[in-house]
C-alpha positions as CSV (number, residue, x, y, z in Angstrom):
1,X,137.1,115.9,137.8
2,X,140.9,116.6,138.1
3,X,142.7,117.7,141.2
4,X,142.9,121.0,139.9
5,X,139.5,121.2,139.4
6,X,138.7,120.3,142.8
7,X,140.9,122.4,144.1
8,X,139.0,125.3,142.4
9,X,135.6,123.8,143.7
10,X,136.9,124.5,147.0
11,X,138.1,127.5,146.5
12,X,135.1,129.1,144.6
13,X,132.5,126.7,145.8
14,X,129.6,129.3,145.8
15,X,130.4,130.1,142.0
16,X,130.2,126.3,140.9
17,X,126.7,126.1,142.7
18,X,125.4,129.6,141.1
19,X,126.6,128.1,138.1
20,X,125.1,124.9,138.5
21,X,121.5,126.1,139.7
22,X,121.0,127.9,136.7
23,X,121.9,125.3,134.2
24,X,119.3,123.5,136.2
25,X,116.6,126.1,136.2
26,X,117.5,126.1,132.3
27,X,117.1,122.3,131.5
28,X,113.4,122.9,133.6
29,X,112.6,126.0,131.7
30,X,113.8,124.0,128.5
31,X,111.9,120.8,129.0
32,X,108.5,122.9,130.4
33,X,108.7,125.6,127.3
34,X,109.8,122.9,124.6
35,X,107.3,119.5,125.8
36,X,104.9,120.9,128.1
37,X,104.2,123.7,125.6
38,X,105.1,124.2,122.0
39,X,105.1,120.5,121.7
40,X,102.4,119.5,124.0
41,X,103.6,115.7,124.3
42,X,103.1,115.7,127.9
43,X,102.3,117.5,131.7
44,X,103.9,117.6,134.7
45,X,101.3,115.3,136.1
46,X,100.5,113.5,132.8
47,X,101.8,109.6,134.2
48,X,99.3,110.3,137.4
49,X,95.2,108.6,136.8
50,X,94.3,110.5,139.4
51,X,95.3,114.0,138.0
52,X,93.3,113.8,134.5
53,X,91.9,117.3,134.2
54,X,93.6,120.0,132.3
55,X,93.2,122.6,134.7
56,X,95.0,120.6,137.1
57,X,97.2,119.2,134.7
58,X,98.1,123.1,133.8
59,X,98.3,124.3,137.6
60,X,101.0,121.9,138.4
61,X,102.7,122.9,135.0
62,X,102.9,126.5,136.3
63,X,104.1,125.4,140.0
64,X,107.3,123.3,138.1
65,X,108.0,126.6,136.3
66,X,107.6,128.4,139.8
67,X,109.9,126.3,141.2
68,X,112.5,126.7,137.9
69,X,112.3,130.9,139.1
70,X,113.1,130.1,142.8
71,X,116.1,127.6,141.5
72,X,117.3,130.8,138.6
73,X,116.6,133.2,141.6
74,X,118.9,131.3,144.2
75,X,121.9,130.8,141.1
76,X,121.4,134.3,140.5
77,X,121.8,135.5,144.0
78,X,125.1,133.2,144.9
79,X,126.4,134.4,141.4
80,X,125.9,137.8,142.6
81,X,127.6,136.8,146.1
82,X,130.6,135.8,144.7
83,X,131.1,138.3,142.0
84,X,134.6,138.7,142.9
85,X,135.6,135.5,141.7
86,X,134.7,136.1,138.4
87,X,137.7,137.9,138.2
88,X,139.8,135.1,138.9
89,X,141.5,132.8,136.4
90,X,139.2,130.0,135.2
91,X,136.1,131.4,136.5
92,X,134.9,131.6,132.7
93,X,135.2,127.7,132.2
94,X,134.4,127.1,136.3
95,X,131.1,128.5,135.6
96,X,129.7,127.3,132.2
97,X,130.9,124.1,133.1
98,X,128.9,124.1,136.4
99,X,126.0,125.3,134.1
100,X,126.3,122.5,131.4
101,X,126.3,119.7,134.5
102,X,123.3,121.5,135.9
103,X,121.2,121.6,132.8
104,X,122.5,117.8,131.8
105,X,122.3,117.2,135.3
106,X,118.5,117.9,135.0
107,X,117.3,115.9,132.3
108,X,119.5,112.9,134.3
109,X,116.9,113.7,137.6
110,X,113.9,114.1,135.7
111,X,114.2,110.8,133.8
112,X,115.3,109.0,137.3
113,X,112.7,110.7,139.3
114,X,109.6,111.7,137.4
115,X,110.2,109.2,134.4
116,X,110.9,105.8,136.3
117,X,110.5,105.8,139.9
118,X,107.3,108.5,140.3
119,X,106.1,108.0,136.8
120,X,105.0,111.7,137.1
121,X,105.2,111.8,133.2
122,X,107.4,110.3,130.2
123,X,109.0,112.4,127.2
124,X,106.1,111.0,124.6
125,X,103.0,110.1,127.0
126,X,101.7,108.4,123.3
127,X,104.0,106.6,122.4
128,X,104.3,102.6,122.5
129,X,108.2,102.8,123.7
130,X,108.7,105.3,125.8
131,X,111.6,103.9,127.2
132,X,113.3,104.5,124.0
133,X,111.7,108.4,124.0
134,X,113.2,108.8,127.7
135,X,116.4,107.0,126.6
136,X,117.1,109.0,123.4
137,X,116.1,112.5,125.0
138,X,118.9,111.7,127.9
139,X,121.6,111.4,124.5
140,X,120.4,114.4,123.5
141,X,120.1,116.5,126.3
142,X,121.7,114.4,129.6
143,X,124.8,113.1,128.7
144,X,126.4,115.3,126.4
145,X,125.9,118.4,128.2
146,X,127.4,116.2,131.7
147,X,130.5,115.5,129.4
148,X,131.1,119.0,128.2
149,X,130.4,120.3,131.7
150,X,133.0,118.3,133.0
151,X,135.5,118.3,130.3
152,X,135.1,122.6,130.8
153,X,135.2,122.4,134.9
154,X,138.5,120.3,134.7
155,X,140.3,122.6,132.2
156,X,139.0,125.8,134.1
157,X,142.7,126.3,135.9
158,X,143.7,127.2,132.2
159,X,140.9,129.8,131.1
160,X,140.6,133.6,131.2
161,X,138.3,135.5,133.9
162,X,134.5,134.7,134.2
163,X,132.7,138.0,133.4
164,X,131.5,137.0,130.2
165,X,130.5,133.8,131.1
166,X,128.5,135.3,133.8
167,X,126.9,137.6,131.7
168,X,125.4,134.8,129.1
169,X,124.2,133.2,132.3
170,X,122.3,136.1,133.7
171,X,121.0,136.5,130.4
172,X,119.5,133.1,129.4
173,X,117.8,132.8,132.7
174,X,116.0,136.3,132.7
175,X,114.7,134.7,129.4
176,X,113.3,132.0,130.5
177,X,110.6,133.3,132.4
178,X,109.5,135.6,129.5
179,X,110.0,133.0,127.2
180,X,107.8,130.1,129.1
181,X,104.7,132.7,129.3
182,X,104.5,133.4,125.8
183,X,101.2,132.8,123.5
184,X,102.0,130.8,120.3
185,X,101.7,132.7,117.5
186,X,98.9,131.2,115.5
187,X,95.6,130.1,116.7
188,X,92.0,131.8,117.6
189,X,90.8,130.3,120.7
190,X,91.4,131.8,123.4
191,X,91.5,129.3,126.8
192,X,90.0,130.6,129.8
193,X,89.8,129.2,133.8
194,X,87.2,130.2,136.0
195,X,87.4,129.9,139.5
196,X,85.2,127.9,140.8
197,X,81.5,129.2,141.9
198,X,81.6,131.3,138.9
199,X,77.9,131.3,137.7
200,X,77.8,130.1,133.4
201,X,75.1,133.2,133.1
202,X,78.2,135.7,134.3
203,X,80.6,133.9,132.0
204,X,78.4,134.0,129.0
205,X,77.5,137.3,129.7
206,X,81.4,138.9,129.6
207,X,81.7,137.0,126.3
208,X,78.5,138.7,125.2
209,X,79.9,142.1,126.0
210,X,83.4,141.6,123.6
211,X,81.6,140.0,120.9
212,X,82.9,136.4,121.5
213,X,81.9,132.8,120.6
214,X,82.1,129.9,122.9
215,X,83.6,127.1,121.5
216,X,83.4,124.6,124.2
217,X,83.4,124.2,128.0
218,X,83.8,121.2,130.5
219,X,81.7,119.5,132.1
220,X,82.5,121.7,135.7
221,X,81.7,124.9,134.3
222,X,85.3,126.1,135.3
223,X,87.5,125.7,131.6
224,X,86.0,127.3,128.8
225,X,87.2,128.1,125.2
226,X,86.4,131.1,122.9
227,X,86.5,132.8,120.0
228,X,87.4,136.0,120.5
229,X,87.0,139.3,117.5
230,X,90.4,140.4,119.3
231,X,92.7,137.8,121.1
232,X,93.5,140.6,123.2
233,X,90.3,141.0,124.6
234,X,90.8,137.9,126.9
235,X,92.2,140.3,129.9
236,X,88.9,141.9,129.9
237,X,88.2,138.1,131.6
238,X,90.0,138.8,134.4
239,X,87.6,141.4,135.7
240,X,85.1,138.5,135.0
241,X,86.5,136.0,137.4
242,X,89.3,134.4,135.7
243,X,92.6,132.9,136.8
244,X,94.1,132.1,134.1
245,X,93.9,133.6,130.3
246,X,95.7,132.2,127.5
247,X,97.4,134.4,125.6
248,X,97.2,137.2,128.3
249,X,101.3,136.7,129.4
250,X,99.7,137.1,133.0
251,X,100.5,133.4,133.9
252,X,98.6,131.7,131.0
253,X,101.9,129.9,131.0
254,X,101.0,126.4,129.6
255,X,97.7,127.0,129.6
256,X,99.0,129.7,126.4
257,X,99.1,126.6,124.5
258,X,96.6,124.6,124.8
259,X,94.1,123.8,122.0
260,X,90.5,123.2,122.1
261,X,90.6,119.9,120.8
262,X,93.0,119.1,124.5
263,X,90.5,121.0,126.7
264,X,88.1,118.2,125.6
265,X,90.2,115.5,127.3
C-alpha cells in the first residue's frame, strides 16, 4: 500500500473496515452457497470424525452463515457511520478495494485456519490431493482478489466519490442471505429434522395427513426424507415438530440441498 493510501486509511479508517467486513461476509456467503450447497463437496465440520452426522454437519453450516450476517451486519453499520465519507474523493476505489481484500482475504483465512491448521474441512473432502484443490481455489478466489484490492486501495487518492460503490456493496450483501436459503430448483424429496423426542408414530402420522411418502430416515429417528404430492407442503411440518424443512426458506439453509442418497451417510 502506498503512502497515499495510508494516509486515506487513517483518515477514513471506519470506511476501509465497513468495506472490508463485507467482502469478508461475501467470500463466507460465497464459499457456504457455492461448496457447502449447490456443490455439496464439503461441511463446515466435514475434516472432524467426531462430527459425522448430517444434522450436525448442517447445524454448524447454518451457524457459519449466522456468523457471515453478524460480519455483513457490522460492515453495514460502520458503512452507514461513515456515510459522509463517501463523498469524499477516492472513497469509490477506498471501498471496493477494502472489499476485494476482504473477500480474498477470506479464502486466505479459511485455507490457513480451517484447511491446514484445524482441518475443519478441505475444498474437495473426496479427492486424493487436496492440497492441490485448497491451492488452486486460493488462485482463484485468494490471491487475485488481494491484488486487485490493493492495486484499487492504492490508487483511491485519484477516483471519484464512493456512493456508487457503496450502493453495489449494500446490495450484494442483502443478497446473500436470500440467496444462501434458497431450495434448488429440481428435486422431490423433501429433507426434514425433527427435534429430538419426537415420537416416529406423530411423524408418520403428519405425512399421512399431506399425502406423503417416506423415503428414508436415520437410525435416531430425528432426519427423515419424503416424498411430498406438493414440495410446499413441507411447512405444514413445522406444526409437526420440525426444525428445519428443506425447501421451506425458513432456515433450511444447507439442509435445502441435501439429497437423500447424503442423508444416508
Amino acid at each position: 500500500m502506498t503512502e497515499a493510501a495510508g494516509s486515506d486509511f487513517r483518515r477514513n479508517g471506519k470506511l476501509w473496515w465497513a468495506g472490508g467486513l463485507l467482502g469478508f461476509a461475501l467470500g463466507g456467503f460465497f464459499d457456504g452457497i457455492l461448496l457447502h450447497q449447490v456443490l455439496q463437496w464439503h461441511h463446515l465440520l466435514s475434516g472432524l470424525e467426531a462430527v459425522s452426522r448430517l444434522e450436525a454437519l448442517v447445524l454448524w453450516d447454518g451457524l457459519f452463515h449466522a456468523l457471515m450476517y453478524l460480519v455483513a451486519l457490522a460492515g453495514l453499520w460502520l458503512l452507514w457511520r461513515r456515510q459522509e465519507a463517501l463523498a469524499e474523493p477516492g472513497a469509490g476505489s477506498a471501498l471496493l478495494g477494502a472489499a476485494f481484500i476482504g473477500f480474498g482475504g477470506w479464502h486466505l483465512v479459511d485455507a490457513i485456519l480451517s484447511h491446514w491448521l484445524l482441518g475443519l474441512h478441505r475444498i474437495r473432502m473426496d479427492s486424493q490431493t487436496p492440497l492441490l484443490w485448497d491451492l488452486g481455489w486460493l488462485l482463484l478466489f485468494g490471491f487475485p482478489f488481494l491484488y486487485v484490492g490493493s492495486r484499487l486501495a492504492a490508487t483511491s487518492r485519484f477516483a471519484g466519490g464512493g456512493k456508487g460503490s457503496a450502493i453495489g456493496l449494500v446490495l450484494a450483501a442483502m443478497s446473500a442471505a436470500p440467496l444462501a436459503a434458497l431450495p434448488p430448483q429440481e428435486g422431490d424429496t423433501t429433507i426434514v429434522l425433527f427435534r429430538p423426542g419426537t415420537s416416529h408414530a406423530d411423524i408418520l402420522a403428519a405425512l399421512a395427513e399431506v399425502d406423503g411418502r417416506l423415503v428414508w430416515s436415520n437410525d435416531a429417528g430425528t432426519l427423515w426424507a419424503f416424498h411430498l404430492p406438493e414440495p410446499r407442503q413441507g411447512i405444514h411440518f413445522y406444526r409437526k415438530g420440525a426444525l428445519l424443512v428443506s425447501g421451506s426458506y425458513l432456515g433450511g439453509g444447507c439442509l435445502n440441498w441435501t439429497r437423500a442418497s447424503a442423508a444416508r451417510t
